[in-house]
Backbone as CSV, one residue per row, in Angstrom:
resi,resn,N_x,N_y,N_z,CA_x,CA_y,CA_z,C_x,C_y,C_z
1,UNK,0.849,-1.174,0.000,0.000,0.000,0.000,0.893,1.235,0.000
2,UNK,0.567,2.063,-0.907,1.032,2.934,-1.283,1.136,4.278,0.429
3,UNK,2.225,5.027,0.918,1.996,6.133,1.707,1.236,7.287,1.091
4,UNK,0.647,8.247,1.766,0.317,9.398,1.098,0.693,10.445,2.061
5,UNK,1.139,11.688,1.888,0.936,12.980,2.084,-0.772,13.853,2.404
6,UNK,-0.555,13.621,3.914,-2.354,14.288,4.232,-2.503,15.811,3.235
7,UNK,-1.440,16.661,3.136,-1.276,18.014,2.816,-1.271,17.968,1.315
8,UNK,-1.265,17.070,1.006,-1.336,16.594,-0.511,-2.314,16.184,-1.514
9,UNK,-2.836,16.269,-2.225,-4.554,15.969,-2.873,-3.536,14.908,-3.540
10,UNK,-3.745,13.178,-3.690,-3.233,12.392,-4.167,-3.904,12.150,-5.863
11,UNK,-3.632,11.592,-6.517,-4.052,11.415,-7.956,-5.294,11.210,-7.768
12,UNK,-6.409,11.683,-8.629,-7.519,11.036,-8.871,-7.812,9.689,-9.797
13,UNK,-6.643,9.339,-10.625,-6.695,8.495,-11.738,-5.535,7.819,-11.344
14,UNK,-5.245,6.437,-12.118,-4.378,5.715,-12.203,-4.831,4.342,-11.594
15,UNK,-3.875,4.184,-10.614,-3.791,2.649,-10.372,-4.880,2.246,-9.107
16,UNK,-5.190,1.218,-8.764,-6.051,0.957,-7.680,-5.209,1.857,-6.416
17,UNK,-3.961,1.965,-6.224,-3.784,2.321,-4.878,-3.638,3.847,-4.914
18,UNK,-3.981,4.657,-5.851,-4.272,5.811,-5.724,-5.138,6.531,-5.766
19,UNK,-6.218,5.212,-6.004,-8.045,5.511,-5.661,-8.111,5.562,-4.283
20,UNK,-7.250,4.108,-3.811,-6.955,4.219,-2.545,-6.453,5.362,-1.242
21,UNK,-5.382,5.987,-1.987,-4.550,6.891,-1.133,-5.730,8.171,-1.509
22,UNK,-6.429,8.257,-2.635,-7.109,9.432,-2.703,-8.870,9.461,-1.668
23,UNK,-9.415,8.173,-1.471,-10.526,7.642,-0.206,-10.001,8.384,1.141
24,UNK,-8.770,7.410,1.416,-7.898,7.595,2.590,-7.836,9.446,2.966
25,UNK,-7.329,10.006,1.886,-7.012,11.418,2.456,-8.431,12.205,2.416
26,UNK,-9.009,12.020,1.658,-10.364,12.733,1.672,-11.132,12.379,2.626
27,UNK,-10.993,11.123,3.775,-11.721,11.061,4.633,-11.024,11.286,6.157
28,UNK,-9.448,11.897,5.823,-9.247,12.288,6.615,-8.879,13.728,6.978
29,UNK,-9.568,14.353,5.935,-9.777,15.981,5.368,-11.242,16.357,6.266
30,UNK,-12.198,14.815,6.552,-13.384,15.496,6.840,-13.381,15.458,8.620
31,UNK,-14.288,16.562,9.314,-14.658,16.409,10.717,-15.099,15.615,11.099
32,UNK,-15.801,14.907,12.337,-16.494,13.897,12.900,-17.602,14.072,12.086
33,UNK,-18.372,15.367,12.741,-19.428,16.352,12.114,-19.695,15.742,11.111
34,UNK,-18.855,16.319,10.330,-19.253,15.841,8.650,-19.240,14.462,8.156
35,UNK,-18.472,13.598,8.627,-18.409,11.843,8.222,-20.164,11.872,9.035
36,UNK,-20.706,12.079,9.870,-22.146,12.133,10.535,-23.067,12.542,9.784
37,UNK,-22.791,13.467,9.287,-23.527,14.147,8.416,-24.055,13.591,6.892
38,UNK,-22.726,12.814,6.397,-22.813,12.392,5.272,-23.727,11.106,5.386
39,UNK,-23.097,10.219,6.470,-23.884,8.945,7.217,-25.389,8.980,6.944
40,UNK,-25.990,10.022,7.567,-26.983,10.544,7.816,-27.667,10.561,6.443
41,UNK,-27.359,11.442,5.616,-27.711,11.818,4.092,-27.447,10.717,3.489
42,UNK,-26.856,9.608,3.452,-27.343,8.409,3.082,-28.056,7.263,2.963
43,UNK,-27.984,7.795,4.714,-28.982,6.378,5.074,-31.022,7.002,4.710
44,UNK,-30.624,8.371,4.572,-31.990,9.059,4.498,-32.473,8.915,3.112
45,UNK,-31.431,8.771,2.032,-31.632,8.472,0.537,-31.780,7.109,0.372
46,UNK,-31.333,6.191,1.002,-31.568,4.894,0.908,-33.023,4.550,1.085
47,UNK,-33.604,4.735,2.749,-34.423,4.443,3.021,-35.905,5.388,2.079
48,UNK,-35.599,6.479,1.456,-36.284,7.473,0.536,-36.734,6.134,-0.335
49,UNK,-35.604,5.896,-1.406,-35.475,4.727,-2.143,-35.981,3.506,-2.338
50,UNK,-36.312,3.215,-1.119,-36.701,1.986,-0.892,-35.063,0.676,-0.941
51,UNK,-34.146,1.366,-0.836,-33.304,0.333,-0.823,-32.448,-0.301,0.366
52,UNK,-33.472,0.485,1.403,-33.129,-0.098,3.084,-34.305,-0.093,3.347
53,UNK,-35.069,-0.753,4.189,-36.304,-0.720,5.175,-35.765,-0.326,6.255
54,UNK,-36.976,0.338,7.405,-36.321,0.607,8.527,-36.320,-0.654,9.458
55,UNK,-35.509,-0.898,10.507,-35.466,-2.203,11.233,-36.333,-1.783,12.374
56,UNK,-37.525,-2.618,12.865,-38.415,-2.253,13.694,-38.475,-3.777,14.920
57,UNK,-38.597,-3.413,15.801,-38.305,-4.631,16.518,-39.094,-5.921,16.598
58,UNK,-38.923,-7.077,16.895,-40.419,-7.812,17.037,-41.278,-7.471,17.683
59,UNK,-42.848,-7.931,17.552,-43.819,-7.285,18.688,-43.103,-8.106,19.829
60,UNK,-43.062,-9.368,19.563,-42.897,-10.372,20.835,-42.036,-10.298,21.787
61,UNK,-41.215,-9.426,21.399,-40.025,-9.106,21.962,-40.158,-8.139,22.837
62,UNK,-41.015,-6.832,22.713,-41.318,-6.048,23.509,-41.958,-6.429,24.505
63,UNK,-42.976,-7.508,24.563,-43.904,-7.982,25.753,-42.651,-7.776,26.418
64,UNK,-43.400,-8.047,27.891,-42.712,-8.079,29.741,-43.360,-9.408,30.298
């Protein structure tokens, strides 16, 4: 695996490990905040979509 330079925007093109080194630095460019944020805006387009359901618990499970 290739090193990268955080201060550095790595290649956008080329070989698998500079798709790699370019994931790597861009997600360590972002805040907590924002990796949350994005989380968020996905899972909200998914479930929009229909390509997640929401997970709801069993009834049976709730009894006491």
């Amino acid at each position: 695996m290739k090193t990268f330079d955080p201060e550095q925007e790595p290649h956008a093109w080329g070989t698998f490990e500079d798709a790699d080194a370019l994931r790597r630095w861009s997600f360590e460019r972002r805040t907590p905040e924002q990796r949350l944020a994005w989380l968020t805006a996905a899972l909200e387009l998914a479930y929009q979509s229909g390509a997640l359901k929401p997970r709801r618990p069993d009834e049976g499970s709730l009894a006491s």
